[in-house]
TIROVEX-390611 format. One record per residue (C-alpha): residue in one letter; x, y, z. Coordinates in nm, 4 decimals. Example, Ala and Ser with C-alpha at 12.3 -4.5 7.8 and 13.67 -1.06 7.14 Angstrom:
2
bado:u:v:w
A:1.2300:-0.4500:0.7800
S:1.3670:-0.1060:0.7140
# end
This chain:
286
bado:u:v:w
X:8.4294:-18.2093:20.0929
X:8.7431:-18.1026:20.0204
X:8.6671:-18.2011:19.5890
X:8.3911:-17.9428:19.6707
X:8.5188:-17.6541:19.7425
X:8.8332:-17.7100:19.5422
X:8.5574:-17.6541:19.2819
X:8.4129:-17.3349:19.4604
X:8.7684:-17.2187:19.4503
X:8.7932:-17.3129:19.0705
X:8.4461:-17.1241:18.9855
X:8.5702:-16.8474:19.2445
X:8.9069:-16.7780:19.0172
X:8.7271:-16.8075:18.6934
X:8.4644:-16.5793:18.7494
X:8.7414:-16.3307:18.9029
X:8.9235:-16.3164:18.6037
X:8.5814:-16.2864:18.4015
X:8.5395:-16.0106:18.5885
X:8.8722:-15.8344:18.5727
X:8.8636:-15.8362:18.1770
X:8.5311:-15.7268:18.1598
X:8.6507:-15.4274:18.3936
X:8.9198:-15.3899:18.1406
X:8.7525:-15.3684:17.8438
X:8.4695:-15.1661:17.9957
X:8.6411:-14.8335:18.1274
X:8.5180:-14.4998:18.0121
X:8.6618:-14.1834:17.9198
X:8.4755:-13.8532:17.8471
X:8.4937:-13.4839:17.8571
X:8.3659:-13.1872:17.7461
X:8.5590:-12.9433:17.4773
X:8.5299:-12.5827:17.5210
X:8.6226:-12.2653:17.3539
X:8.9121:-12.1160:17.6092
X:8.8205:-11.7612:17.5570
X:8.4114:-11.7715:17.4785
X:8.3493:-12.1121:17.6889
X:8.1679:-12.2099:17.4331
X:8.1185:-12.6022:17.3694
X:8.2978:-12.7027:17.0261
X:8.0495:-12.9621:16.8302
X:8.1702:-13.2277:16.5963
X:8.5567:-13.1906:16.6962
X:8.7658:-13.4996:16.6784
X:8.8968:-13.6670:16.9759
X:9.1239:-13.9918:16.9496
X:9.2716:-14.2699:17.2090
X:9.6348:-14.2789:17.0897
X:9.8973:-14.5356:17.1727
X:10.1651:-14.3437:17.4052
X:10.4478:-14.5223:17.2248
X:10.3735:-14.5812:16.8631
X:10.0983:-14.2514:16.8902
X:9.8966:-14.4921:16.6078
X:9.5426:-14.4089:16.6942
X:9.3122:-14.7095:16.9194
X:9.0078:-14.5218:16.9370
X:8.8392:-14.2030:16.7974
X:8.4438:-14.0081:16.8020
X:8.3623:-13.6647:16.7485
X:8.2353:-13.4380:17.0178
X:7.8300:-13.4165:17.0411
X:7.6554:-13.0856:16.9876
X:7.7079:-12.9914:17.3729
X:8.1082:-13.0684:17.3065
X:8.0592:-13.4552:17.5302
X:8.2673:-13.6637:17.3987
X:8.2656:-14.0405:17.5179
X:8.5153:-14.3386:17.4720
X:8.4159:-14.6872:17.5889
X:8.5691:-15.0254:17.6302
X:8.9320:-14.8685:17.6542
X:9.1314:-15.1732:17.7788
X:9.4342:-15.1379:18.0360
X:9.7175:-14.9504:17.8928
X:9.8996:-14.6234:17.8602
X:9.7319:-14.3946:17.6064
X:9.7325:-14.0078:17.5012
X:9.4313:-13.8008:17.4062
X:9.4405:-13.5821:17.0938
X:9.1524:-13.3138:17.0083
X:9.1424:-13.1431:16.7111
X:8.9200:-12.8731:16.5381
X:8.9449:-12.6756:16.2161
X:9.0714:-12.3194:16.3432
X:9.1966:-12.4128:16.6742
X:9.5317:-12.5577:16.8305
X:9.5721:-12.9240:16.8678
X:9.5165:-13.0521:17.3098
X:9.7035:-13.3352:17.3845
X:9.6255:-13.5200:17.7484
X:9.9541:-13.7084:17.8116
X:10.0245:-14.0624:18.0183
X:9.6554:-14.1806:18.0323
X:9.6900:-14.4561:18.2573
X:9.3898:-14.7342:18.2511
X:9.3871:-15.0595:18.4657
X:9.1431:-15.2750:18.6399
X:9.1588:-15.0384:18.9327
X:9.0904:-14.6992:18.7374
X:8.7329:-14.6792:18.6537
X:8.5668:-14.4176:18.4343
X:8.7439:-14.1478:18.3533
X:8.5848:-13.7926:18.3218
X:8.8214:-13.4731:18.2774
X:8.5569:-13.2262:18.2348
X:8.5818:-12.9230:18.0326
X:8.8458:-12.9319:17.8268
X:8.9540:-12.6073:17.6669
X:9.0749:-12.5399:17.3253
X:9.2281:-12.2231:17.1977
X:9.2025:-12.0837:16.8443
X:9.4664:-12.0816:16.6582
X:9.6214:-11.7267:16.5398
X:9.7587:-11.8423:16.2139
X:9.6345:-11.8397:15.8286
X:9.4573:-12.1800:15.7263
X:9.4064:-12.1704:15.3989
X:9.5275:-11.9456:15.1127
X:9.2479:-11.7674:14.8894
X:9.1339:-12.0391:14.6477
X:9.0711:-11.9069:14.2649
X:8.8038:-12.1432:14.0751
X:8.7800:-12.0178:13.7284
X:8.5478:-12.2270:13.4987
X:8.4704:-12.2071:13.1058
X:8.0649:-12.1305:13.0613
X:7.9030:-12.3956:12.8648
X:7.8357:-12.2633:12.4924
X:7.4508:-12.3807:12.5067
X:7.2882:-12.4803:12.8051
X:6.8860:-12.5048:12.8762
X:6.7361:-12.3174:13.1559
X:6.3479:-12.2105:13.2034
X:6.2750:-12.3415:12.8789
X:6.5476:-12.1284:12.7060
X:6.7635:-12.2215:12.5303
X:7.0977:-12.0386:12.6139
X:7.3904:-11.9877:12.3714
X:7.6884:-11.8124:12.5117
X:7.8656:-11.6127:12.2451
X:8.1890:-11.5845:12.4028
X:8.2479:-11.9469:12.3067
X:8.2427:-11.8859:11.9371
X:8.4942:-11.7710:11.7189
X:8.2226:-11.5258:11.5426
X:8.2385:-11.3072:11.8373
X:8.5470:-11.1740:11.7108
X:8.3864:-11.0151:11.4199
X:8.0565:-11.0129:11.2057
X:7.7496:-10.9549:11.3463
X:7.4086:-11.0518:11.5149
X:7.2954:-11.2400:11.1584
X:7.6288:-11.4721:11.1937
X:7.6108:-11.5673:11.5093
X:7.2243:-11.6468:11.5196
X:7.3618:-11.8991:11.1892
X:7.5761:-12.0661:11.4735
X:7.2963:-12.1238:11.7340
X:7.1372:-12.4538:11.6962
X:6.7585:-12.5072:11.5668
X:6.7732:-12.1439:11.4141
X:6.8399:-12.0699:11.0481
X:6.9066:-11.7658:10.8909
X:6.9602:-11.7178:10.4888
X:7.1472:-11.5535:10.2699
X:6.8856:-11.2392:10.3011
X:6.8793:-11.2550:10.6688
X:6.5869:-11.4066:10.6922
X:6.5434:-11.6011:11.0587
X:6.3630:-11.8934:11.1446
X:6.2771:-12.1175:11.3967
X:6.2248:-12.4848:11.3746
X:6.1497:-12.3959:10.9834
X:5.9141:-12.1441:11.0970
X:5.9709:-11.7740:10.9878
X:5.7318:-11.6270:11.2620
X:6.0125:-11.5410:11.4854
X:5.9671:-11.1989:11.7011
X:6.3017:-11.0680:11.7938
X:6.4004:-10.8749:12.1404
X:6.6776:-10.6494:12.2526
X:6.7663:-10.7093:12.6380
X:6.4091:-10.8225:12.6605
X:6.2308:-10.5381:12.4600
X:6.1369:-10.4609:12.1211
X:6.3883:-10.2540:11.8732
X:6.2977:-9.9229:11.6808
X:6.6564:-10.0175:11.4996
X:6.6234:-10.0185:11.1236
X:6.2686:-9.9269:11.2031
X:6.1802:-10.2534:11.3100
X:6.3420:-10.4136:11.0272
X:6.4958:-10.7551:11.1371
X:6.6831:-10.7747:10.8613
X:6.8630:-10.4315:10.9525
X:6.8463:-10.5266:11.3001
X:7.0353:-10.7881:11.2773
X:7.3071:-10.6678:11.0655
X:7.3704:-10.3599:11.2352
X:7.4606:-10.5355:11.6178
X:7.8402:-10.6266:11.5999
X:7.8456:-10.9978:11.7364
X:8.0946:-10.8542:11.9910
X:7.8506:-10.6072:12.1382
X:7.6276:-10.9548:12.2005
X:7.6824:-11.0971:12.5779
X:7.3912:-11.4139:12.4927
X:7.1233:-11.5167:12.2747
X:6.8030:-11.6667:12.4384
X:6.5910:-11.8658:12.1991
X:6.2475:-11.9726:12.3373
X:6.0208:-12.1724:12.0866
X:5.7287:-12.1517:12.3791
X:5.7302:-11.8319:12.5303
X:5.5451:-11.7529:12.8441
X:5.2697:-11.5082:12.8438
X:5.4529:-11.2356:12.9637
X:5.6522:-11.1826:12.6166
X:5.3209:-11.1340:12.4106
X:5.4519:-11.3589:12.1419
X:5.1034:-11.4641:12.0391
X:5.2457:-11.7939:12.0003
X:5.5277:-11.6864:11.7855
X:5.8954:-11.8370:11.8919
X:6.1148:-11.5242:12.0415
X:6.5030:-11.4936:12.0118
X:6.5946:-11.2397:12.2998
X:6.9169:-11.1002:12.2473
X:7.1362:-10.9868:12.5508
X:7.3406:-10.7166:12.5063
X:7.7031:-10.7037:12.7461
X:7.6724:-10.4434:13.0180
X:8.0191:-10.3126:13.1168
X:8.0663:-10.3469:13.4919
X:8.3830:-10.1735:13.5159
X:8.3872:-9.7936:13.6077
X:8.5903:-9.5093:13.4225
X:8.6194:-9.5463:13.0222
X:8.7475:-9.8690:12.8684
X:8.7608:-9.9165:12.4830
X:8.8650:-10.2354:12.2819
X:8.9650:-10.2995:11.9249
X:8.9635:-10.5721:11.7080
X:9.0383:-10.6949:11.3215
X:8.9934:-10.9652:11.1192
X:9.0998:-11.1497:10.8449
X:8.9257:-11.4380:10.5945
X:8.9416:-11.6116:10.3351
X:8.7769:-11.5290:10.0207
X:8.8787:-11.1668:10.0877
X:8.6689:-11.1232:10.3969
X:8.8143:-10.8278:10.6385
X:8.5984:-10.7269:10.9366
X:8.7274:-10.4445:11.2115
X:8.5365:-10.3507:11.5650
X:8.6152:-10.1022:11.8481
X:8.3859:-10.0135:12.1103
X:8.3901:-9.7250:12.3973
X:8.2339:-9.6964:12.6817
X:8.2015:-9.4942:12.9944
X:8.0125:-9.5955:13.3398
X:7.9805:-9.3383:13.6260
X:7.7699:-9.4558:13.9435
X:7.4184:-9.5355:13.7628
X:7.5359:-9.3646:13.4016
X:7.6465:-9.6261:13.1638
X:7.7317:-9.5249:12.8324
X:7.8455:-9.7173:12.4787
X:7.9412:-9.7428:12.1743
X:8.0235:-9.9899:11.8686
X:8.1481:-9.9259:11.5265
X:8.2336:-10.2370:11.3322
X:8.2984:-10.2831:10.9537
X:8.2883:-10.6088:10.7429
X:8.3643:-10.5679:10.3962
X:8.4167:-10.9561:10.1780
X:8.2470:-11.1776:9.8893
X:7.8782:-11.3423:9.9478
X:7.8050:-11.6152:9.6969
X:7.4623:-11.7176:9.6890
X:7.2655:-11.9438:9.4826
X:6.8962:-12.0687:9.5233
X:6.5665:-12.1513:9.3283
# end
């Protein structure tokens, strides 16, 4: 008899301390983070179980779209409770005490207050524009990326573009095709009276923003199955008058100048371009 319940007693003690670590291990603490002014629950804000004396986190979650926040299985110890949010000050909850004879934990709203100063300084991300890109179909050369902007004109940069090829006469074609219709900003030119060969030589290369080339054109630019290069022309977005200048020097005695004025005024936008190449051609063919 006595064997017996010396066992009872055994079990008894075991299943005590079974139960004492499970009580341990399964304590909860929750809350609810608010806004202190608007009362307004603050989703997705971090909230971590800290040890008191080293303050190395033990446990962390993020607050729920209602601002809950729930941490289970926090063992028996002294702990501190951080929150954080982007724009607000930090809440600490000091000397969290958790043993055996705690239970759950709940502190209810908890309220955070925004914080007054700056948290981040204006960012600047400047980036260089690819020199040919594809978009739509087009194919999109940026002229600022080529050295020919500085001088010349629409002729020597459409040499630089790839799958076009212009000659010695100005003469442009497309994939070895010479049917090539050419567009201003989108529309035909009455420059050179519709002369391409004029056209081209009389747009300075600096005057030139892009050059579109699109070997299938949609409908809507009544190629009739011709290729189109569509050449965009800059538009000056600053107001007032603003000029530039420019000159150039080659080899083989090739000088080129190029100043350009222009004056924008609400919806008025005016310009100007007067460029000069003077140098030696050498040609040969058969």
């Amino acid at each position: 008899m006595k064997l017996l319940l010396s066992k009872i007693a055994a079990i008894g003690f075991l299943l005590l301390i079974a139960f004492n670590g499970y009580a341990q291990e399964n304590t909860k603490i929750s809350g609810t983070i608010t806004d202190s002014l608007t009362h307004e629950p603050i989703p997705f804000a971090t909230v971590a179980l800290l040890n008191r004396q080293t303050r190395v986190p033990f446990k962390a979650t993020q607050t729920d779209s209602s601002g809950h926040f729930v941490l289970e299985n926090v063992p028996a110890g002294m702990f501190t409770l951080r929150m954080t949010y982007v724009g607000y000050n930090d809440v600490f909850k000091e000397n969290i005490l958790i043993s055996p004879a705690t239970g759950d934990v709940d502190f209810g709203a908890l309220k955070m207050s925004r914080s007054t100063g700056s948290l981040l300084k204006e960012i600047a991300v400047t980036a260089k524009k690819e020199a040919l890109h594809i978009a739509d179909g087009k194919k999109i050369f940026s002229v600022n990326q080529n050295l020919v902007s500085k001088g010349g004109n629409a002729a020597d940069l459409l040499r630089n573009v790839p799958t076009l090829q212009v000659d010695v006469d100005g003469n442009v074609s497309l994939r070895g095709s010479t049917n090539v219709k050419v567009l201003i900003d989108g529309k035909p030119s009455l420059i050179g009276n519709g002369d391409l060969t004029q056209l081209l030589q009389s747009i300075p290369a600096s005057a030139i923003e892009t050059i579109e080339v699109i070997p299938n054109p949609p409908a809507n630019y009544d190629a009739d199955g011709e290729g189109v290069i569509n050449i965009i022309l800059k538009k000056n977005s600053r107001p007032g008058l603003n000029g530039s200048a420019a000159f150039g020097v080659g080899t083989g005695d090739n000088y080129n100048a190029d100043a350009s004025l222009s004056y924008q005024s609400g919806k008025t936008n005016l310009y100007g371009n007067y460029s000069l190449k003077d140098g030696k051609t050498f040609k040969s063919g058969f």
